[in-house]
SEBAKOL-279747 format. One record per residue (C-alpha): x, y, z. Coordinates in steps of 0.02 Angstrom, whole numbers, plus 50000, padded with zeros to 5 digits. Each point is the difference from the previous one (the first is absolute). Layout:
// SEBAKOL-279747
XYZ/...
END
This chain:
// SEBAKOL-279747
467914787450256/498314998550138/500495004850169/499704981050033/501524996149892/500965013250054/499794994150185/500394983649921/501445003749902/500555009950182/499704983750082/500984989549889/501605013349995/499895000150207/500124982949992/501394995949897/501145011150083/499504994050156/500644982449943/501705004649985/501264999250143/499195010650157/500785014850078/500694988750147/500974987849876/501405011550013/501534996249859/501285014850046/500585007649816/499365011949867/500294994249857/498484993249927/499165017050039/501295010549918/500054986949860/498135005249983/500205016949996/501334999549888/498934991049856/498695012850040/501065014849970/500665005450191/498045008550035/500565002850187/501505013249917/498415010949945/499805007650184/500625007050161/499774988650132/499815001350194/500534980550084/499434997150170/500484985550094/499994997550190/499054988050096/498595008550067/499065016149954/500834995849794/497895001249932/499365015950104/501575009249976/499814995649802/498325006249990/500525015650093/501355003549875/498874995549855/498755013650080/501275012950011/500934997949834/498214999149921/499475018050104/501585006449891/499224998949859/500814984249912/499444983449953/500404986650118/499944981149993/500154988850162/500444981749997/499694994050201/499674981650088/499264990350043/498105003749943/498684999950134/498504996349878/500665000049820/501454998249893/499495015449897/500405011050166/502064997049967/500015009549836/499385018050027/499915014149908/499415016050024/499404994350169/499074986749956/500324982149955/499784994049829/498484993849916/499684981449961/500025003449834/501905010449999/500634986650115/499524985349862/500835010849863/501455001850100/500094983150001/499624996049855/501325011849930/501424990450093/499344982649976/501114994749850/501585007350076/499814991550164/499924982549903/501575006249923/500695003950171/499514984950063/501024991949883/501575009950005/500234994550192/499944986350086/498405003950098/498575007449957/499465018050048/498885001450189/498485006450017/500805016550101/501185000649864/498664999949858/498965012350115/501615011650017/500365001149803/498035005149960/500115013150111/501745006749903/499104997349843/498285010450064/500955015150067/500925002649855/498454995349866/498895013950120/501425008950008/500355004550179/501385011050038/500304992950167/500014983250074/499754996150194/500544980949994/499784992450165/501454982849999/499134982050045/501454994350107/501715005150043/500755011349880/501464995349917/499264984749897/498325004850014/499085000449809/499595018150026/501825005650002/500445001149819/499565018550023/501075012450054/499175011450114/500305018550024/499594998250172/500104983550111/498894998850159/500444988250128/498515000750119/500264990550178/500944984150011/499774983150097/500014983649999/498894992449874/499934987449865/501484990350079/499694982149896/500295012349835/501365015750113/501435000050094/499424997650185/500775014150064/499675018449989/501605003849915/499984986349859/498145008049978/500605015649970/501484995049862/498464992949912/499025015650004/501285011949979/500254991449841/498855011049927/501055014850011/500845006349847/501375011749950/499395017150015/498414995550091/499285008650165/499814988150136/498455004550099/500384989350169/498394997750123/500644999350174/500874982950008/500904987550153/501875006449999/500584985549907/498925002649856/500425016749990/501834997050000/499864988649867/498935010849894/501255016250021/501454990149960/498914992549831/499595017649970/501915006349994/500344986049892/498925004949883/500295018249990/498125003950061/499375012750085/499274998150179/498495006550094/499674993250171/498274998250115/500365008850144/501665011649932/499615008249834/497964995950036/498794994950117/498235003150087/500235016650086/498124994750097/498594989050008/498345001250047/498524988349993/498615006049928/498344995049953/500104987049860/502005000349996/501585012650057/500375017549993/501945000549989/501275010449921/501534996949935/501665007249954/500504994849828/501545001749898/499765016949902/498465006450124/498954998650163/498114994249975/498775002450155/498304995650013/500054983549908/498414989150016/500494982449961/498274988849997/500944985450077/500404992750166/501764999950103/501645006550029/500884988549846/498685007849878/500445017350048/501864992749959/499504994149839/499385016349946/501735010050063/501034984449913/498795004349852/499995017549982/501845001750021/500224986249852/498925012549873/501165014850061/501684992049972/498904994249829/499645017749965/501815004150039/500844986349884/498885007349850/500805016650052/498305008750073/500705004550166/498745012150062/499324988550110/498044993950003/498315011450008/499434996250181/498205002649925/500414987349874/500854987750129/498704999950152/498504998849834/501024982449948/500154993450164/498115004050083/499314989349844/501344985450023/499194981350071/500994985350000/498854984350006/500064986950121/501125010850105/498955002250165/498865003949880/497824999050088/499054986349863/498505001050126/499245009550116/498684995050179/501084991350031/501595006349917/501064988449927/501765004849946/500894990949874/502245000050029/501214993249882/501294998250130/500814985149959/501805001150111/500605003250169/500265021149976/498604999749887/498764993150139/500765012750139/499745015249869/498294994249990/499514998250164/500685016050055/499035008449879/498494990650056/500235004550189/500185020249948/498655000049874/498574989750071/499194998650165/498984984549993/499234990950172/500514985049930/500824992749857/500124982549919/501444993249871/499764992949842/501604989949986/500734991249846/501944999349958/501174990449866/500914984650060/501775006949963/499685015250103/500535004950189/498504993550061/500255003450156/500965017549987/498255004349892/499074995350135/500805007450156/499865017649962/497994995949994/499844993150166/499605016150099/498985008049862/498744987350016/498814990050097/499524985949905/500794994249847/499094986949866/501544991249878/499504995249844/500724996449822/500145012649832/499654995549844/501954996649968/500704981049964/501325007750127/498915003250125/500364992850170/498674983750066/498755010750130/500264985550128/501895003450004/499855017150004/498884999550136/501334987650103/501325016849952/498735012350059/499624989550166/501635004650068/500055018249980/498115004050031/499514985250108/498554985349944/498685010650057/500255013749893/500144988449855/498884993249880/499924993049835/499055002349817/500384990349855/499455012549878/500425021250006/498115002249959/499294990450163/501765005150114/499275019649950/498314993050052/500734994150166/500945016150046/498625010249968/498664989150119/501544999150123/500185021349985/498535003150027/499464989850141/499885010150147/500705013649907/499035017149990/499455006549837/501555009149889/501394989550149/500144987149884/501424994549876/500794988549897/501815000449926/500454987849851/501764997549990/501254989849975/500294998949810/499915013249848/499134983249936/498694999550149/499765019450003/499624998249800/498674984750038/499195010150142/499915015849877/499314987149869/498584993050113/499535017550082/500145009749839/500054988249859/501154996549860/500715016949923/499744990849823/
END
């Protein structure tokens, strides 16, 4: 086939699995994946797995695992979301995310079965849960011998958890998602914790007391191990340094000093402890119990990134681009900006969902900075600019507010706003709001990733 049909025939594949049933047309059960798998043979039985659920830091802690398992010398496939630029970047393997042309076979492979599925229940398959199954199916064609599978939402129902994981991560928990999750911290956490299985090492991130309550008592249910942020692991010190953080950490089986992490804040220096102590009690389960090289470890980390997480698109001016897309999120993200960056002045690029805390998004903002220009991403779900500038009125005041119908002229607008009267290198932009609007600002600064 050309590379014109191939793109083509990539198109096409995108596109029909897009039509199906989006990831926010939530329907609670697993059957219809497992009723897939089944008719393909059970391909997610032909690995190890690593689940990861949480609601924020699940992505950068999965691609920290991913780097560590893979700096052990095994294969490793990753299956993470949303995708900042293209599908493709859900299904990894070996560190990188698969071709257009394995992604089309993969689908292609499945196609007749999911008509079957289709049939055999009384809905059809989603587009996550399509997305979910081609990832089984490419970890265990490639093979991999590990899989880091990041959840969509929740835990317990969530497509992903037909797997049994030798080690479940629970990274921080809040309140998120509430139209689809309990509203409360605890009914969150019986959702996640449903990802914890019999024999299983729980790798808990430092959570609110009630989630951690919940979560121990799921894990002695369950007969599963427990390791705990801040008992059995933790960040021993932090430093920032020049393009990230110098930390070290005290794992499970070992101490590790002199870490250089390449990314910004406090939580990401969390991620990395939650994720190094989930490849110990890994290494443990598969009875290697000597502990990680600290060569091997502090190599894995120093080459980590984790896009669209304060990650720097442009430079004179700077613009950062922030998935933050909740309440603890936002805070995480704007301590990290106050400790890593020193900027004269700095403007907001501001576009949210509807059905988030618009205003708990917001408010943690309102000191970090100056001027703030609202806008829409390129998300159906995406909240009207006007009403999101009535939202931000309240918190930053009219005069700090202004409008942009489009992300490409609101960018536009902070940057003239940054720079005026700003000194040369005092200037910045921050793009937040939305893993969708840090993915569109990465997309217009950098282009398309396909």
């Amino acid at each position: 086939m050309s590379e014109a049909g191939a793109d083509e025939r990539y198109a096409e594949v995108t596109a029909e699995i897009l039509a199906r049933a989006p990831e926010t047309d939530i329907d609670p059960r697993l059957d219809r994946v497992r009723t897939l798998l089944d008719l393909l043979g059970d391909p997610h039985r032909n690995f190890r797995v690593i689940h990861v659920t949480g609601t924020n830091g699940k992505t950068s802690t999965a691609r920290m695992i991913d780097a560590l398992v893979r700096a052990r010398g095994l294969r490793v496939g990753r299956y993470t979301s949303p995708h900042l630029r293209t599908v493709r970047e859900r299904i990894v393997v070996d560190g990188q995310p698969v071709s257009q042309e394995r992604f089309v076979a993969a689908y292609d492979d499945i196609r007749p079965y999911i008509a079957m599925a289709d049939e055999m229940n009384d809905a059809p398959l989603s587009f996550f849960e399509i997305l979910t199954v081609m990832a089984y199916t490419v970890f265990a064609d490639a093979p991999v011998d590990v899989a880091v599978v990041e959840v969509g939402m929740g835990g317990r129902w969530d497509a992903t958890n037909v797997v049994d994981g030798d080690v479940a991560v629970v990274t921080p928990i809040g309140i998120d998602h509430t139209e689809y999750l309990p509203d409360t911290v605890e009914g969150i956490a019986e959702e996640k914790a449903g990802i914890i299985k019999p024999g299983s090492v729980a790798v808990l991130a430092q959570q609110p007391l009630a989630a951690a309550e919940v979560l121990m008592r799921s894990a002695a249910d369950t007969g599963a191990r427990v390791a705990r942020e801040g008992m059995e692991f933790g960040v021993l010190s932090r430093d920032v340094a020049v393009g990230g953080q110098q930390f070290a950490v005290k794992g499970l089986t070992g101490t590790y000093e002199n870490l250089f992490l390449p990314l910004f804040g406090a939580h990401q220096a969390g991620n990395a402890a939650v994720a190094l102590a989930a490849v110990e009690a890994f290494a443990a389960v598969g009875e290697d119990d000597t502990g990680l090289d600290p060569a091997i470890v502090g190599e894995a980390l120093a080459g980590v990134d984790s896009p669209g997480r304060l990650e720097v698109v442009r430079t004179s001016p700077t613009v950062v681009a922030d998935a933050a897309h909740n309440p603890a999120g936002m805070a995480a993200t704007v301590a990290a900006m106050e400790e890593a960056f020193s900027f004269s002045k700095l403007v907001g690029v501001v576009a949210i969902m509807a059905d988030k805390d618009v205003e708990g998004i917001l408010d943690p903002l309102e000191p970090l900075l100056d001027e703030v220009v609202v806008t829409r991403n390129s998300s159906p779900r995406s909240l009207d600019p006007d009403r999101l500038a009535e939202l931000a009125a309240r918190i930053f005041g009219e005069d700090r507010v202004h409008v942009a119908p489009r992300l490409d002229d609101a960018i536009d607008r902070a940057v003239g706003l940054a720079e005026d009267g700003t000194e040369f290198g005092g200037a910045g932009v921050l793009v937040t709001g939305s893993v969708v609007t840090a993915g569109d600002a990465v997309h217009l600064l950098r282009g398309s990733g396909e």
